[in-house]
DSSP file (Angstrom, degrees, kcal/mol; ACC not computed):
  #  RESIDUE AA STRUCTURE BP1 BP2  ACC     N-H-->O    O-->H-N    N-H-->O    O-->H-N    TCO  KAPPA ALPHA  PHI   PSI    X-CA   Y-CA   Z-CA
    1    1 A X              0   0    0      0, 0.0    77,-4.3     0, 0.0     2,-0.3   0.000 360.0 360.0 360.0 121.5   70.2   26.7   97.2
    2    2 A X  B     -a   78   0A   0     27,-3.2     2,-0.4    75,-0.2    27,-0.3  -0.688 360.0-149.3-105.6 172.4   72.9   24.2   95.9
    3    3 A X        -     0   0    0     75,-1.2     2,-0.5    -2,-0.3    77,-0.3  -0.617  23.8-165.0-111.8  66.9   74.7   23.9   93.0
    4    4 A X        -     0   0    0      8,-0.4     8,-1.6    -2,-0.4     2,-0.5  -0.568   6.5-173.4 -63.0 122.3   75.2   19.7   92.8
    5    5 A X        +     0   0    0     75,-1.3    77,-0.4    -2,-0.5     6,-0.2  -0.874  14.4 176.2 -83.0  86.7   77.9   19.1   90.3
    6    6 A X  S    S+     0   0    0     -2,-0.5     2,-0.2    75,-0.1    76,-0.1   0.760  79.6   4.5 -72.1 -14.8   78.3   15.2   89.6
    7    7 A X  B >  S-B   10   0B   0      3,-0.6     3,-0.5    74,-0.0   129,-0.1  -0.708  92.9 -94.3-128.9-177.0   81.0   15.9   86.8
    8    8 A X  T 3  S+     0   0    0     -2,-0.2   126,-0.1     1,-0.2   128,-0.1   0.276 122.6  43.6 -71.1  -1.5   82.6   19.2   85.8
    9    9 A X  T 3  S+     0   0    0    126,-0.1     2,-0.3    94,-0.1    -1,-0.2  -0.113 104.5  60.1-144.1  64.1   80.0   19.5   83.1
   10   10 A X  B <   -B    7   0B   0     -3,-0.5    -3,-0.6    92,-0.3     2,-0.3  -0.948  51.8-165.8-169.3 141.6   76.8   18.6   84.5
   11   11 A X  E     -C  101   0C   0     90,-3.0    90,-0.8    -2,-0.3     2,-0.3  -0.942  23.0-127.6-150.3 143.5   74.4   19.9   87.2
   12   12 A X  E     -C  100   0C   0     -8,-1.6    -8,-0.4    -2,-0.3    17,-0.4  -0.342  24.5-179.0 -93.1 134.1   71.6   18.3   88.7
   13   13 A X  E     -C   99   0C   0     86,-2.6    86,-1.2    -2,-0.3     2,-0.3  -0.473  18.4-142.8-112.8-172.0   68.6   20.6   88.7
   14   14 A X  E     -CD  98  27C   0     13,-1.8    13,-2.0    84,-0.3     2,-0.3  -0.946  11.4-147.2-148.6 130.8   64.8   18.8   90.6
   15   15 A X  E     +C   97   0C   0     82,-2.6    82,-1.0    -2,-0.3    11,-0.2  -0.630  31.2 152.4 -78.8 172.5   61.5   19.5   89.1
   16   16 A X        -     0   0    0     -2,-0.3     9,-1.2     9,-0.3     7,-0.1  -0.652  43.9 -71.5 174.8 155.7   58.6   19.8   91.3
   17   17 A X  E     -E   24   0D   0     78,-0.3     2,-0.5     7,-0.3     7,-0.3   0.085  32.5-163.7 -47.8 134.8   55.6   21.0   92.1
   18   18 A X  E >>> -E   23   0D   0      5,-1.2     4,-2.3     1,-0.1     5,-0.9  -0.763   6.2-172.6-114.9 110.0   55.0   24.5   93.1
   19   19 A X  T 345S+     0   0    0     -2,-0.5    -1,-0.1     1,-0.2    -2,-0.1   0.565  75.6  70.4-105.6  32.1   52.1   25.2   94.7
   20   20 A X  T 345S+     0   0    0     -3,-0.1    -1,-0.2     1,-0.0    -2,-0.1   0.919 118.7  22.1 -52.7 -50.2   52.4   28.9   94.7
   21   21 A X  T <45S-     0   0    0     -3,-0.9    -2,-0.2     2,-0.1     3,-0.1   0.865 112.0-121.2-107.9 -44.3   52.0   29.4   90.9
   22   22 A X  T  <5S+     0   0    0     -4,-2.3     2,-0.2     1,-0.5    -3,-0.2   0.863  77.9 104.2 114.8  62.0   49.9   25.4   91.0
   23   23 A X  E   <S-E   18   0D   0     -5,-0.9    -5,-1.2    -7,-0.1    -1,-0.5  -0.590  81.3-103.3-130.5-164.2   52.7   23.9   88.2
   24   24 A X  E     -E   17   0D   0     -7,-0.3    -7,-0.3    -2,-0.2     2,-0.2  -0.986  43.3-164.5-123.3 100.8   55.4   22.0   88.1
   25   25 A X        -     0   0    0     -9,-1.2     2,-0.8    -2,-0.3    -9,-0.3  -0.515  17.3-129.7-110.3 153.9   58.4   23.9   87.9
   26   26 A X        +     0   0    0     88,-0.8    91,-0.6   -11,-0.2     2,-0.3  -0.676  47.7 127.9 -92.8 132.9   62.2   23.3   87.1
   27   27 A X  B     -D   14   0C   0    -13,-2.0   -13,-1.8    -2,-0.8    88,-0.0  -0.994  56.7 -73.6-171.8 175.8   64.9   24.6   89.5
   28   28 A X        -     0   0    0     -2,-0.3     2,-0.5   -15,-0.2   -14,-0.2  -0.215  61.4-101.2 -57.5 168.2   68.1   24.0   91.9
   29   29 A X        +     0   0    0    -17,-0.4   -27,-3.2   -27,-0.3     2,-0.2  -0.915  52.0 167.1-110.6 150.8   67.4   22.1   94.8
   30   30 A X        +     0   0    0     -2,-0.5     2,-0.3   -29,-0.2    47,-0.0  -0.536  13.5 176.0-134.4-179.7   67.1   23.9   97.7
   31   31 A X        -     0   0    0     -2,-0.2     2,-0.2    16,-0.0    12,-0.1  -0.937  29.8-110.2 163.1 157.9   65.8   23.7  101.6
   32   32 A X        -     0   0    0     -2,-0.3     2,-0.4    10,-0.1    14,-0.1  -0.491  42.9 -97.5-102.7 175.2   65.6   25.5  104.6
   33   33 A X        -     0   0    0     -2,-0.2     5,-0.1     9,-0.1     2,-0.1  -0.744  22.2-137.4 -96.3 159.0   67.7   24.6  107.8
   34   34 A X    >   -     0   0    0     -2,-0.4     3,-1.0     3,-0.1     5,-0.1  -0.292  44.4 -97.3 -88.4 159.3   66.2   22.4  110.5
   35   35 A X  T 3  S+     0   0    0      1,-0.2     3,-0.1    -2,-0.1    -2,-0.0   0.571 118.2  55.8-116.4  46.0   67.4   24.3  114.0
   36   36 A X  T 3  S+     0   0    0      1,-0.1     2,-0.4     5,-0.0    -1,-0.2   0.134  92.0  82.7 -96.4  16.3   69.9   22.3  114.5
   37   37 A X    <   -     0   0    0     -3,-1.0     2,-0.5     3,-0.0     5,-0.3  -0.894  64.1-137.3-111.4  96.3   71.7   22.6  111.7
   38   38 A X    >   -     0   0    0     -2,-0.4     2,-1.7     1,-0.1     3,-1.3  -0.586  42.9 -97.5 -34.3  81.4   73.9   24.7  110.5
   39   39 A X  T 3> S+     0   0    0     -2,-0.5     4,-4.2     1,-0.4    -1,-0.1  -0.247 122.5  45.5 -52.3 -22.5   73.6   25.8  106.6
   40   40 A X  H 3> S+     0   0    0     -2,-1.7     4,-1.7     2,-0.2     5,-0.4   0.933 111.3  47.8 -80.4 -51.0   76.0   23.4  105.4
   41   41 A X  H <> S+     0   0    0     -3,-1.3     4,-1.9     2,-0.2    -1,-0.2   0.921 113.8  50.3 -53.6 -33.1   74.8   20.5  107.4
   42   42 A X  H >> S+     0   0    0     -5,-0.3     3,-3.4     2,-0.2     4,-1.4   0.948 108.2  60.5 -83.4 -54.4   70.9   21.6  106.0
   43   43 A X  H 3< S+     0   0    0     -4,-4.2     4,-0.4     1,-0.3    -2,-0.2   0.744 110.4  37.1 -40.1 -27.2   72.7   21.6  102.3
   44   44 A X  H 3X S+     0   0    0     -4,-1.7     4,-1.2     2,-0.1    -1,-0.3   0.707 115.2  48.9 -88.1 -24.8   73.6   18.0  102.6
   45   45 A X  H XX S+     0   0    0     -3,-3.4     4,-2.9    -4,-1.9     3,-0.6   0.955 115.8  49.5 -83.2 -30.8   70.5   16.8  104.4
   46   46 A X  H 3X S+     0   0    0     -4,-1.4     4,-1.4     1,-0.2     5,-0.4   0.846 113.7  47.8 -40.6 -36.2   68.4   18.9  101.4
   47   47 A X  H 3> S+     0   0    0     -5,-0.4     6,-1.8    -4,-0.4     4,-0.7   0.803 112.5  45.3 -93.4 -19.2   70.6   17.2   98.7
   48   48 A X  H <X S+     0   0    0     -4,-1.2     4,-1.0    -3,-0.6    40,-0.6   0.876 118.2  43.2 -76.9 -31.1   70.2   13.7  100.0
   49   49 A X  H  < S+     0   0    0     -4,-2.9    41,-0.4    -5,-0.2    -2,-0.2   0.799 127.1  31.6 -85.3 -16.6   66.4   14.1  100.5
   50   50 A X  H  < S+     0   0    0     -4,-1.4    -3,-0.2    -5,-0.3    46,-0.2   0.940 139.5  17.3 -87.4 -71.7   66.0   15.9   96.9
   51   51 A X  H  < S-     0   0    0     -4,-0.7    -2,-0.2    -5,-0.4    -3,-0.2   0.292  91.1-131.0 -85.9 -11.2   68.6   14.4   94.8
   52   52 A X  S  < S+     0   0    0     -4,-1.0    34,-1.6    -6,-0.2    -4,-0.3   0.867  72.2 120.2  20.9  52.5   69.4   11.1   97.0
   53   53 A X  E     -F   85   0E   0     -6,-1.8     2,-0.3    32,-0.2    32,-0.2  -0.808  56.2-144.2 -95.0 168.9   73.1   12.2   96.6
   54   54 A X  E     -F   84   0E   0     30,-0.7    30,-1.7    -2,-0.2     2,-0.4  -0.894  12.7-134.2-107.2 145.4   75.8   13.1   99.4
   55   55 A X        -     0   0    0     -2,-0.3    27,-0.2    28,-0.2     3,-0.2  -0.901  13.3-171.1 -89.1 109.3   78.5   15.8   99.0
   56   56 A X  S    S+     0   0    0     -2,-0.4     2,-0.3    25,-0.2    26,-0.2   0.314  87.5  29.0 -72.6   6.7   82.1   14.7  100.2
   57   57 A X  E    S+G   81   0F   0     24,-1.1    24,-1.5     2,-0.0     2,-0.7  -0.705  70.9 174.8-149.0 114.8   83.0   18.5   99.8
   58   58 A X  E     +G   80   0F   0     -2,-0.3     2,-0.4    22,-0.2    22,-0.2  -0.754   3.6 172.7-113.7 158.3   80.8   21.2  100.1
   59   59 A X        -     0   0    0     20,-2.0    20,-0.5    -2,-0.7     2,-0.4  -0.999  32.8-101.3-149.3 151.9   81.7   25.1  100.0
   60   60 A X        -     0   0    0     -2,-0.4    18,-0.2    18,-0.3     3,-0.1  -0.682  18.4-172.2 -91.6 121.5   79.8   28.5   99.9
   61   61 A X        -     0   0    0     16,-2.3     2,-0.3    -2,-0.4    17,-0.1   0.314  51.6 -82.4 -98.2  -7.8   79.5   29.8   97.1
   62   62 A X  E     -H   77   0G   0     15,-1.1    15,-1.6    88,-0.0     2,-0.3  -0.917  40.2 -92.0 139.0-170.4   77.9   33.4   98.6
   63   63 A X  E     -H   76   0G   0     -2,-0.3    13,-0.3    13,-0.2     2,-0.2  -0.891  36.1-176.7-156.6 121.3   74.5   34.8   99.6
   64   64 A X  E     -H   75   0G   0     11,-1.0    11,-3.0    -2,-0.3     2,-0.4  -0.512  14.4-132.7-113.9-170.8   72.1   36.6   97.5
   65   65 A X  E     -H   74   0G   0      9,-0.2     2,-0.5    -2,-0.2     9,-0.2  -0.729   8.0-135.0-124.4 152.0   68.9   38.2   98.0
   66   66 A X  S   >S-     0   0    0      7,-1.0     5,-0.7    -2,-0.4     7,-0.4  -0.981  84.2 -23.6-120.7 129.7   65.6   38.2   96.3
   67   67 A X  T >>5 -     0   0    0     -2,-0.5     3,-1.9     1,-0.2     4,-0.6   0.729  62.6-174.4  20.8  61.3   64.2   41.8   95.8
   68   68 A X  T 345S+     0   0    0      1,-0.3    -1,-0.2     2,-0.2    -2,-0.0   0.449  75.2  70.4 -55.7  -4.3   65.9   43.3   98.4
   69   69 A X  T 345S+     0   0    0      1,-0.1    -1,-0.3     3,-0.0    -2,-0.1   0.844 122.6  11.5 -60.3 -36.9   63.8   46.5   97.6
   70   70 A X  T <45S+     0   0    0     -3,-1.9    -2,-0.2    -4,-0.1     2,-0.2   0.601 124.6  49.7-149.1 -57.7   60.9   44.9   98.9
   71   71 A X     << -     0   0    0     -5,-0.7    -5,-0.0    -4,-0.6    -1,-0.0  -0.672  55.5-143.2-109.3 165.6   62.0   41.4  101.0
   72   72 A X        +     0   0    0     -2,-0.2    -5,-0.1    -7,-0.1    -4,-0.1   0.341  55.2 142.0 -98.6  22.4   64.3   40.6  103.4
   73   73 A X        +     0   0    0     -7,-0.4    -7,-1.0    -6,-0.1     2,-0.3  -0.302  18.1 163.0 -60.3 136.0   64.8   37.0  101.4
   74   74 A X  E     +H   65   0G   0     -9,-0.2    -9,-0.2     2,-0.0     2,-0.2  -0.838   9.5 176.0-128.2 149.1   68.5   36.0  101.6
   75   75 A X  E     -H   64   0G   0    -11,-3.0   -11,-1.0    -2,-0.3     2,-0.3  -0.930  30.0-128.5-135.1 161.7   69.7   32.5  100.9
   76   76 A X  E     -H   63   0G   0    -13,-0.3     2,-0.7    -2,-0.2   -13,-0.2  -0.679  23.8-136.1-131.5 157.3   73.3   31.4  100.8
   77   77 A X  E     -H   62   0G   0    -15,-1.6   -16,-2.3    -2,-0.3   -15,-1.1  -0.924  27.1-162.4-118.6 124.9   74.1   29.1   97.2
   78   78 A X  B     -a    2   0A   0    -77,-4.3   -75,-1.2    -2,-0.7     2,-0.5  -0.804  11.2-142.8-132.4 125.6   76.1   26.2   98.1
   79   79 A X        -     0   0    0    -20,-0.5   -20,-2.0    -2,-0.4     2,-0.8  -0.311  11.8-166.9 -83.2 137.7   78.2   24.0   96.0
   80   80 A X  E     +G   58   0F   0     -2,-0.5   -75,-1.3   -77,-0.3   -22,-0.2  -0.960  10.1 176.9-136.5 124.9   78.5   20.4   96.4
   81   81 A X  E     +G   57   0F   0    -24,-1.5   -24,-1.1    -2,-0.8   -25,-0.2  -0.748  52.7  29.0-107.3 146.9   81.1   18.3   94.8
   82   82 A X  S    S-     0   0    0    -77,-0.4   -27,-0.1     1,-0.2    -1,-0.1  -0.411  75.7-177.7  96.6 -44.6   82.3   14.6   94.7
   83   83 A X        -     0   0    0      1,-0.1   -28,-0.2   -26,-0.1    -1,-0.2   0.716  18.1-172.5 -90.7 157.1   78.9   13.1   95.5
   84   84 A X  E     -F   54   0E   0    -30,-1.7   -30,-0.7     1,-0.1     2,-0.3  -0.354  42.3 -76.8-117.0 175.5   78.0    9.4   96.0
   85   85 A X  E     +F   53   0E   0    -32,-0.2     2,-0.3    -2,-0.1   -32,-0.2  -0.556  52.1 162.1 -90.1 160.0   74.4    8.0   96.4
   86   86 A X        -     0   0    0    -34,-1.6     2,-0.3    -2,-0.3     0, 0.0  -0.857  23.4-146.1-163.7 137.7   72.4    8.3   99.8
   87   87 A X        +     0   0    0     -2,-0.3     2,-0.3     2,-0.0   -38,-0.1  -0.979  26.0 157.9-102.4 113.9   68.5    7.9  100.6
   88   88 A X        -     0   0    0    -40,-0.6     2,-0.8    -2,-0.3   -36,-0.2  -0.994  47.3-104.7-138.0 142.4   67.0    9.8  103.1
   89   89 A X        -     0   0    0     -2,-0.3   -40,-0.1     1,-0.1   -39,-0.1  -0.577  35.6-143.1 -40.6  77.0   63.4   10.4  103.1
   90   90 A X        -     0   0    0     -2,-0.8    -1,-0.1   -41,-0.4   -40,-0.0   0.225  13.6-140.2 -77.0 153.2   61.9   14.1  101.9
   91   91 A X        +     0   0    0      2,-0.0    -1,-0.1     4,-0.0    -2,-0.0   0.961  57.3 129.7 -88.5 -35.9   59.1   16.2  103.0
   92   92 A X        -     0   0    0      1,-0.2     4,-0.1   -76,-0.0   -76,-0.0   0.483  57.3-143.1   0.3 127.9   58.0   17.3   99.6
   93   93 A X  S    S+     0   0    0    -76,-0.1     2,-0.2     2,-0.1    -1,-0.2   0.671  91.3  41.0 -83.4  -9.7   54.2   16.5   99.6
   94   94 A X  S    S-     0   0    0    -77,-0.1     2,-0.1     0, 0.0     0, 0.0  -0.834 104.0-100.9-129.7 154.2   54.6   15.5   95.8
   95   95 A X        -     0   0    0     -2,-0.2   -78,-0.3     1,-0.1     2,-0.2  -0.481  36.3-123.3 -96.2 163.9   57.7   13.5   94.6
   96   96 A X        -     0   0    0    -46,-0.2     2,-0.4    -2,-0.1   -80,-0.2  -0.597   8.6-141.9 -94.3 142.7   61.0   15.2   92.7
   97   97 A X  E     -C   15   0C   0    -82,-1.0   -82,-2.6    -2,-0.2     2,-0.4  -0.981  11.8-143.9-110.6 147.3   62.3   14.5   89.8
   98   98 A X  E     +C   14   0C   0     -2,-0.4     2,-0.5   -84,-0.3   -84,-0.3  -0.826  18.9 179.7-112.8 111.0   66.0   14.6   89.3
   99   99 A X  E     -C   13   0C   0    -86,-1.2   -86,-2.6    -2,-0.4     2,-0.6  -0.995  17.3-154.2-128.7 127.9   67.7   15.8   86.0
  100  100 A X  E     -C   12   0C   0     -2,-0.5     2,-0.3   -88,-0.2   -88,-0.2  -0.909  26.6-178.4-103.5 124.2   71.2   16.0   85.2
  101  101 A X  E     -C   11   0C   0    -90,-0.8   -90,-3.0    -2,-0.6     2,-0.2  -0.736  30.8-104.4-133.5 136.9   71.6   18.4   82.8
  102  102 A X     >  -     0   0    0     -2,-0.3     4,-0.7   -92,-0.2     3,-0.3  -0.445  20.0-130.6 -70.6 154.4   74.2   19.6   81.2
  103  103 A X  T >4 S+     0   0    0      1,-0.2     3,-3.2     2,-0.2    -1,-0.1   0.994 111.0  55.7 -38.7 -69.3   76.0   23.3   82.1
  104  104 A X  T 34 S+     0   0    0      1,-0.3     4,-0.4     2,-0.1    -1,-0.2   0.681  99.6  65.6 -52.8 -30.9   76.0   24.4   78.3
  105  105 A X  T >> S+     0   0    0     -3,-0.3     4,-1.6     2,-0.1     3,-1.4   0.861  79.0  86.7 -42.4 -48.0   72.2   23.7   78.5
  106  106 A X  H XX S+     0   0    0     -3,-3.2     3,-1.9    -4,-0.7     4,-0.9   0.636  89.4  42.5 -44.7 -68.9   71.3   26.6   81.1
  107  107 A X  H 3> S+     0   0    0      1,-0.3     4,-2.0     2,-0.2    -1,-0.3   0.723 110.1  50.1 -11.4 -64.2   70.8   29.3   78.9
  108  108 A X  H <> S+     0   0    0     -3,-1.4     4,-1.8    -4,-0.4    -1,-0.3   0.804 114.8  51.0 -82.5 -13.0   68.9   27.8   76.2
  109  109 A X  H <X>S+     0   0    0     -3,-1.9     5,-3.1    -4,-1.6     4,-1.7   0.937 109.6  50.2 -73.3 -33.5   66.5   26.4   79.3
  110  110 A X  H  <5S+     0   0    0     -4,-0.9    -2,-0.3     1,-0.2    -1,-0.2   0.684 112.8  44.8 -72.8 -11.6   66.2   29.9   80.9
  111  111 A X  H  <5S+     0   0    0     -4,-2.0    -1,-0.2    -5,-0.2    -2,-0.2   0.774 109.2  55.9-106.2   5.2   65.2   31.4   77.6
  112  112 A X  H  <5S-     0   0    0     -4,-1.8    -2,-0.2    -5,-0.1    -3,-0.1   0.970 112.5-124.6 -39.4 -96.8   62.7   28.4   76.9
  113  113 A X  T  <5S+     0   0    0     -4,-1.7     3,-0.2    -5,-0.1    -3,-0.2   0.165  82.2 123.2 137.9  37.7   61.4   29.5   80.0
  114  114 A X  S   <S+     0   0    0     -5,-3.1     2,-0.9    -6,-0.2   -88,-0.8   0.971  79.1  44.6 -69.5 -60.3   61.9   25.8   81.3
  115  115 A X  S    S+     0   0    0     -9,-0.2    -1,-0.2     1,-0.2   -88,-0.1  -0.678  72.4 127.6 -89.7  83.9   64.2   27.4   84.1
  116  116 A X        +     0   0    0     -2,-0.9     2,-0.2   -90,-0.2    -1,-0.2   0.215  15.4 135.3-144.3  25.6   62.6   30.6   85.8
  117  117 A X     >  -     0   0    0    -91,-0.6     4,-2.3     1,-0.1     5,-0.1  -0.557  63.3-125.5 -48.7 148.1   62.6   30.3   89.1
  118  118 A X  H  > S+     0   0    0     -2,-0.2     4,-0.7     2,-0.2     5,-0.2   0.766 105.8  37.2 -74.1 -31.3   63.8   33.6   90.2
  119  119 A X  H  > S+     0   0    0      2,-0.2     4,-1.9     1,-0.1     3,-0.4   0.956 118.8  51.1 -89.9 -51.5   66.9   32.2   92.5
  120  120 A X  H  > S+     0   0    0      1,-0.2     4,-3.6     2,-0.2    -2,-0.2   0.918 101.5  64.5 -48.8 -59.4   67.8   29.3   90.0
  121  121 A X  H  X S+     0   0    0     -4,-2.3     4,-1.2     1,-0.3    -1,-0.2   0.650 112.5  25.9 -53.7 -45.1   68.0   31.4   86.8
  122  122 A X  H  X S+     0   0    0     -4,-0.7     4,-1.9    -3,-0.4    -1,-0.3   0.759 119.5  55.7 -65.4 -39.1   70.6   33.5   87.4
  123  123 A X  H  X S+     0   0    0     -4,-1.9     4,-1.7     2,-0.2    -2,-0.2   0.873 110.3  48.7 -43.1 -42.3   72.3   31.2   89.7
  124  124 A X  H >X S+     0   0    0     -4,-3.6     3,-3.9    -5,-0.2     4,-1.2   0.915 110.9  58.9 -60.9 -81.5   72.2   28.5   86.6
  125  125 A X  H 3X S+     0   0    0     -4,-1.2     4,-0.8     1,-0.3    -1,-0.2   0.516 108.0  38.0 -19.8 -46.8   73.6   31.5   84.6
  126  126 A X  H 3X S+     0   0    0     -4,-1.9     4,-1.2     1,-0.2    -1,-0.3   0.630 114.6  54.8 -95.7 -10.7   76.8   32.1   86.6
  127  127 A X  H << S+     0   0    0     -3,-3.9     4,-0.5    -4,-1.7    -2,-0.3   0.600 107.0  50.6 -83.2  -6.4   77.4   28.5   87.1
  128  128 A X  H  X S+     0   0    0     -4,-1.2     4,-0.9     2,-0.1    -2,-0.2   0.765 118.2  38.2 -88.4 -41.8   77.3   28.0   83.3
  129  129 A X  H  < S+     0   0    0     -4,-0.8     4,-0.2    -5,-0.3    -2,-0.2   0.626 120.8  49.6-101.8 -21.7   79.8   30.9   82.7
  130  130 A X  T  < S+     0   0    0     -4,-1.2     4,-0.3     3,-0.1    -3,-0.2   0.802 119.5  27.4 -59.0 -65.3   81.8   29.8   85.8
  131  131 A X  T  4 S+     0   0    0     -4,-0.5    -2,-0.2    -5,-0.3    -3,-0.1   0.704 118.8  56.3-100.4 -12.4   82.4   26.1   85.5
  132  132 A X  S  < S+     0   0    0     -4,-0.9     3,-0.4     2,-0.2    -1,-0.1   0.843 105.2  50.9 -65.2 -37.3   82.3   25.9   81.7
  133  133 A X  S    S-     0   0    0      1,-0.3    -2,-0.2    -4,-0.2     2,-0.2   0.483 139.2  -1.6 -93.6 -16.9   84.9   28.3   81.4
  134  134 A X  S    S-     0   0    0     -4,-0.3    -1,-0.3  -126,-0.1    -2,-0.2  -0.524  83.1-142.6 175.0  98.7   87.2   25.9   84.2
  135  135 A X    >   -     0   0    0     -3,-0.4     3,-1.3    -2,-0.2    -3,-0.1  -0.334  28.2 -80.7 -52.6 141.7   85.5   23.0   85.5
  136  136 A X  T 3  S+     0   0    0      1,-0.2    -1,-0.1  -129,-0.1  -128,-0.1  -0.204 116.6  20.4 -46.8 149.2   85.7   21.7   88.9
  137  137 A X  T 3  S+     0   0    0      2,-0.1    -1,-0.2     1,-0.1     4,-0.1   0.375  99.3 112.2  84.8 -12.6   88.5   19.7   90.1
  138  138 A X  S <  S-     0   0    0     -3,-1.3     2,-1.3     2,-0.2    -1,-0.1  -0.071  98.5 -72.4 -76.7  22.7   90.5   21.3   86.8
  139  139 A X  S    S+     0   0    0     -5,-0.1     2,-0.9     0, 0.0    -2,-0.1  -0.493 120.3  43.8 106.6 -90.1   93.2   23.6   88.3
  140  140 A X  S    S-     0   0    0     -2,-1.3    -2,-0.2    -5,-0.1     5,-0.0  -0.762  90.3-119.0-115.0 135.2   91.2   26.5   89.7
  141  141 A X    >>  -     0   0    0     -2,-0.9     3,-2.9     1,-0.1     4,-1.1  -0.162  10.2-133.7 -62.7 140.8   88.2   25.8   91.6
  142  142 A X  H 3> S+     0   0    0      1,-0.3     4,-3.7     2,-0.2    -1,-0.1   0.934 107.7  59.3 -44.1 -58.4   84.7   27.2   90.2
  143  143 A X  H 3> S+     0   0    0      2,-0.2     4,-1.3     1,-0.2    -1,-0.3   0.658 104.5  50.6 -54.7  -9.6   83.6   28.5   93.7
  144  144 A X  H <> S+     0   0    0     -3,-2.9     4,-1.6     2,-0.2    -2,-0.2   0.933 116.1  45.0 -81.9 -64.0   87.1   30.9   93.8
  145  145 A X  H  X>S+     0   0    0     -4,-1.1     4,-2.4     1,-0.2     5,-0.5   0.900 108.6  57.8 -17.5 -66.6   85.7   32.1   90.1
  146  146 A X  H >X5S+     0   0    0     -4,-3.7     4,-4.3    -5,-0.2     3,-2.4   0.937 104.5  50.1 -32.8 -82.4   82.4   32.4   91.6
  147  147 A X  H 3X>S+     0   0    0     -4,-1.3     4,-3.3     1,-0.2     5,-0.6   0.817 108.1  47.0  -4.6 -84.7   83.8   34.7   94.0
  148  148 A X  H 3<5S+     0   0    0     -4,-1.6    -1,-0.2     1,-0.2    -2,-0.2   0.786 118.6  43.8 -49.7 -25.3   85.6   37.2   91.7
  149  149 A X  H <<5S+     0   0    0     -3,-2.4    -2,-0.2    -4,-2.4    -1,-0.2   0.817 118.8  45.1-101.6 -32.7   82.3   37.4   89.2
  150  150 A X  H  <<S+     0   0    0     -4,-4.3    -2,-0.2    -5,-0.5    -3,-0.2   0.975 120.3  38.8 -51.9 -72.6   80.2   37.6   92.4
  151  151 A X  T  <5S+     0   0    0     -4,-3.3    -1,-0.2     2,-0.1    -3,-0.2   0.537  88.3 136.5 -30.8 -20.7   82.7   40.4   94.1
  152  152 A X      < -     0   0    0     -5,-0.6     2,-0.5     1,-0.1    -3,-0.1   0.009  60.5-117.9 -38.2 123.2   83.1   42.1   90.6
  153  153 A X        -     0   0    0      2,-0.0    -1,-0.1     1,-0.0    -2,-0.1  -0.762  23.4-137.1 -60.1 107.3   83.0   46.0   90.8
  154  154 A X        -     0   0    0     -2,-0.5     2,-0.5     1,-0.1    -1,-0.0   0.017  13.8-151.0-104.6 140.1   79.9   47.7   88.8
  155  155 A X        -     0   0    0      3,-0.0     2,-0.2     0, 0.0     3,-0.1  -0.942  21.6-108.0-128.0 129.0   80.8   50.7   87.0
  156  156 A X        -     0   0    0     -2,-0.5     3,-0.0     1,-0.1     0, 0.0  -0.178  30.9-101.8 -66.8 132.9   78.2   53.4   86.5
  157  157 A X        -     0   0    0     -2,-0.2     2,-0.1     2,-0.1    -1,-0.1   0.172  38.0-123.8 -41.0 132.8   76.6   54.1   83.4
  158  158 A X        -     0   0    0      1,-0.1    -1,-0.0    -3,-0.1    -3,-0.0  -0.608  15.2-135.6 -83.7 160.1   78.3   57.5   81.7
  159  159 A X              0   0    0      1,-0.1    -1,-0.1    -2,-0.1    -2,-0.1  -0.224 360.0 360.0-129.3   9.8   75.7   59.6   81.2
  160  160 A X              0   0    0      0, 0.0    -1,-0.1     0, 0.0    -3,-0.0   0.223 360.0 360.0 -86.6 360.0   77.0   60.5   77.4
């Protein structure tokens, strides 16, 4: 899953069809790796073929899970910064659309219920509270931020 950030207050999100649920749904763009790629090499061919941008810097932002009760789904969130244009040809069987959307937007799209893919929503959610709060390229970088709110320790509920 990436996180493209073309300015410190904007991130580019892809609609497209989904034909699990048979809509058109709003979300990060995302991709599997080829197997020759290593995950940062499939995050840049995903973001050219989704987004037609390229990343000069990309970094791992972590790896979460989807209903780890239940799947074994992990995917690793990666952010890519700097980007330029590039065209590389997608498999998507239906074409993407591309929106650059502001940060301060995520919220009010997850509680529309524009943005509810499962992996996006919360992901949008800590990149909104992450990079709003100290844009990229601004002193300290988002993905270190990321980190500490990822890492954060949980404290359990008192029982009073």
């Amino acid at each position: 899953m990436l996180v493209a950030i073309p300015d410190p207050l904007h991130v580019l999100l892809v609609r497209e069809y989904a034909v699990g649920i048979e809509k058109t749904v709003l979300g990060l763009p995302k991709g599997g790796a080829e197997p020759h790629e290593d995950y940062l090499q499939a995050a840049q061919h995903e973001l050219c073929e989704e987004v037609g941008m390229r990343a000069a810097r990309l970094s791992e932002l972590g790896e979460l899970t989807l209903a780890p009760g239940h799947l074994c789904h992990r995917y690793r969130v990666v952010l890519a910064e700097q980007l330029s244009s590039c065209q590389l040809v997608g498999d998507e069987p239906e074409p993407l659309e591309c929106l650059r959307v502001p940060l301060a937007q995520i919220p009010d799209l997850v509680a529309r219920g524009e943005l509810n893919e499962a992996r996006a929503a919360p992901t949008g959610f800590v990149c909104c509270l992450v990079f709003t709060s100290s844009p990229p390229g601004n002193g300290a970088h988002g993905h270190e931020q990321w980190r500490s709110v990822s890492g954060a320790r949980v404290a359990p509920l008192s029982s009073a």
